[in-house]
N, C-alpha and C positions, 0 to 999 in steps of 0.2 A: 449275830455274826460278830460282835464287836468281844473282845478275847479279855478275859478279865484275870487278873494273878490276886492272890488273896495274900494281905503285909503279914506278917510275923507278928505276933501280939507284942513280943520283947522290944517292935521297932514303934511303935503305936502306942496313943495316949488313948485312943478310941477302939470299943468293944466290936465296933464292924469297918472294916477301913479295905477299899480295895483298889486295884487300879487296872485302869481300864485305857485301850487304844481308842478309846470313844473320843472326838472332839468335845474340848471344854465347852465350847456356846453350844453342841448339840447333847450334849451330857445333862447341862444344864437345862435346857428345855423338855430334855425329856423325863429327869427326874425331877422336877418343880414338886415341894412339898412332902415328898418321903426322905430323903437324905442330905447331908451339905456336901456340894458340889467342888470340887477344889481345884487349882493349877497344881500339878505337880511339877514342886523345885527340887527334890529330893536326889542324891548323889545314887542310891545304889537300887533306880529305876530309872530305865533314859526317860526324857521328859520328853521328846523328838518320837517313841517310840507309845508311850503311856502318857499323854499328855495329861491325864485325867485323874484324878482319885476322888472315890466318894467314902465319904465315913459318916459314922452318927455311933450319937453311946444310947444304950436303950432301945434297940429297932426290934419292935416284935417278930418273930419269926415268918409271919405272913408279912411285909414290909418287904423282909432282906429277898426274899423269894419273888416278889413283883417287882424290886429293883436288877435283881438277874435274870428275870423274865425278859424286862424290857432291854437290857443291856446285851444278852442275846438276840433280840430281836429286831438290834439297830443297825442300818447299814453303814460303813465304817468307810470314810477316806482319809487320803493324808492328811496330817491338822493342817489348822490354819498358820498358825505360825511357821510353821516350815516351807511351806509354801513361799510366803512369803518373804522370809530371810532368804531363800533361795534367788526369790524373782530381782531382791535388790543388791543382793551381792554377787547373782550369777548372769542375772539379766533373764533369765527362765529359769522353769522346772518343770520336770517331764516325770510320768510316771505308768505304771502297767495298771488300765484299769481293772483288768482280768484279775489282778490281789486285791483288790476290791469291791465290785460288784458282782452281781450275780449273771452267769453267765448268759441268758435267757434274753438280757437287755441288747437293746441295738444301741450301737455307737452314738444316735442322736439320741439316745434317752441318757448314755452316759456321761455326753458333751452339754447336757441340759442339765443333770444334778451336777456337775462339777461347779458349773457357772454360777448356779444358785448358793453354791457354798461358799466361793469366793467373798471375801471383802470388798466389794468390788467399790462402796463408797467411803472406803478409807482414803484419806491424799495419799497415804503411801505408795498405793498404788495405781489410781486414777488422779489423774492433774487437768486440769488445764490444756499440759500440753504434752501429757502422753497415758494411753490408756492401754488394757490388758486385753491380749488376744488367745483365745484359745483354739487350737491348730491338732489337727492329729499328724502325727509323726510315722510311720509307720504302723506299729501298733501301740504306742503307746501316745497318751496325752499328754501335747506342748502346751505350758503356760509361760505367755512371753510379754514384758511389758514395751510396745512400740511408741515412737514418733507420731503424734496425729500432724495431719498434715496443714492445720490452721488450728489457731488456739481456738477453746472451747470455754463458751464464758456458760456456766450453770445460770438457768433462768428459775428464778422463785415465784409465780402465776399467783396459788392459791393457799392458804394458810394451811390445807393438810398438806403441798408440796413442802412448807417450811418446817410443819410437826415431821416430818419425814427426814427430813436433813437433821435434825435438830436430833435425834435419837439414834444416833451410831455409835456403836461401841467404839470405847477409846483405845481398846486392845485387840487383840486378835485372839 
């Protein structure tokens, strides 16, 4: 499901380079060890739009076709980063999950991957003293960062709660 454009060789260093509205952390998890995963900062592909490019020089034919297999077969929401830029410069972000998901789903299975995709233990957007609430709006999904109503101090118990904290991405 995830929509891939294939670069121009004239604009490309690399023999297979494409891009994809796939999320970079889910791009990257899903193609671990067939291709290099990339951010795309490129001017004449939105990066809001295509967050993603995957390229490699030398990919045997059976390779490029199991990376379109799977890129196909991924389900696509808004990236992360935008999300984001959105929540802290707009205070929300709302969106149609119906351009995203498959329609078949109920609103708590869509209000369950949305959640799951969030950063949710970046400070950016979880503090102390205020955290993210996901709301549905009519029909579309509100993501809105709130006021908690007492601060929230993070308790560390057992040393996989610390390996756990300790291993978040630094980016979005």
């Amino acid at each position: 499901m995830a929509r891939i454009i294939y670069c121009h060789p004239s604009l490309t260093e690399f023999d297979y380079h494409v891009f994809t509205d796939l999320d970079f952390w889910d791009a990257r998890k899903l193609l671990r060890g067939l291709a290099w995963v990339k951010r795309n900062f490129v001017s004449h592909v939105s990066g809001d739009d295509f967050p993603t490019q995957v390229v490699g020089n030398h990919l045997p034919r059976a390779v490029i076709q199991k990376i379109e297999r799977r890129l196909g077969r991924a389900l696509v929401a808004p990236a992360r980063h935008v999300i984001v830029r959105s929540v802290l410069f707009s205070g929300f972000f709302e969106f149609e999950p119906q351009q995203y998901f498959p329609e078949r789903w109920s609103r708590t299975r869509m209000m369950h991957f949305t959640h799951a995709r969030l950063p949710l233990k970046q400070s950016v957007l979880t503090t102390p003293y205020k955290m993210v609430q996901l709301t549905w709006v009519g029909n579309k999904i509100r993501i809105e960062q709130i006021q908690r109503s007492k601060k929230h101090d993070l308790v560390i118990r057992t040393a996989r709660d610390a390996k756990l904290r300790l291993h978040v991405p630094s980016c979005f």
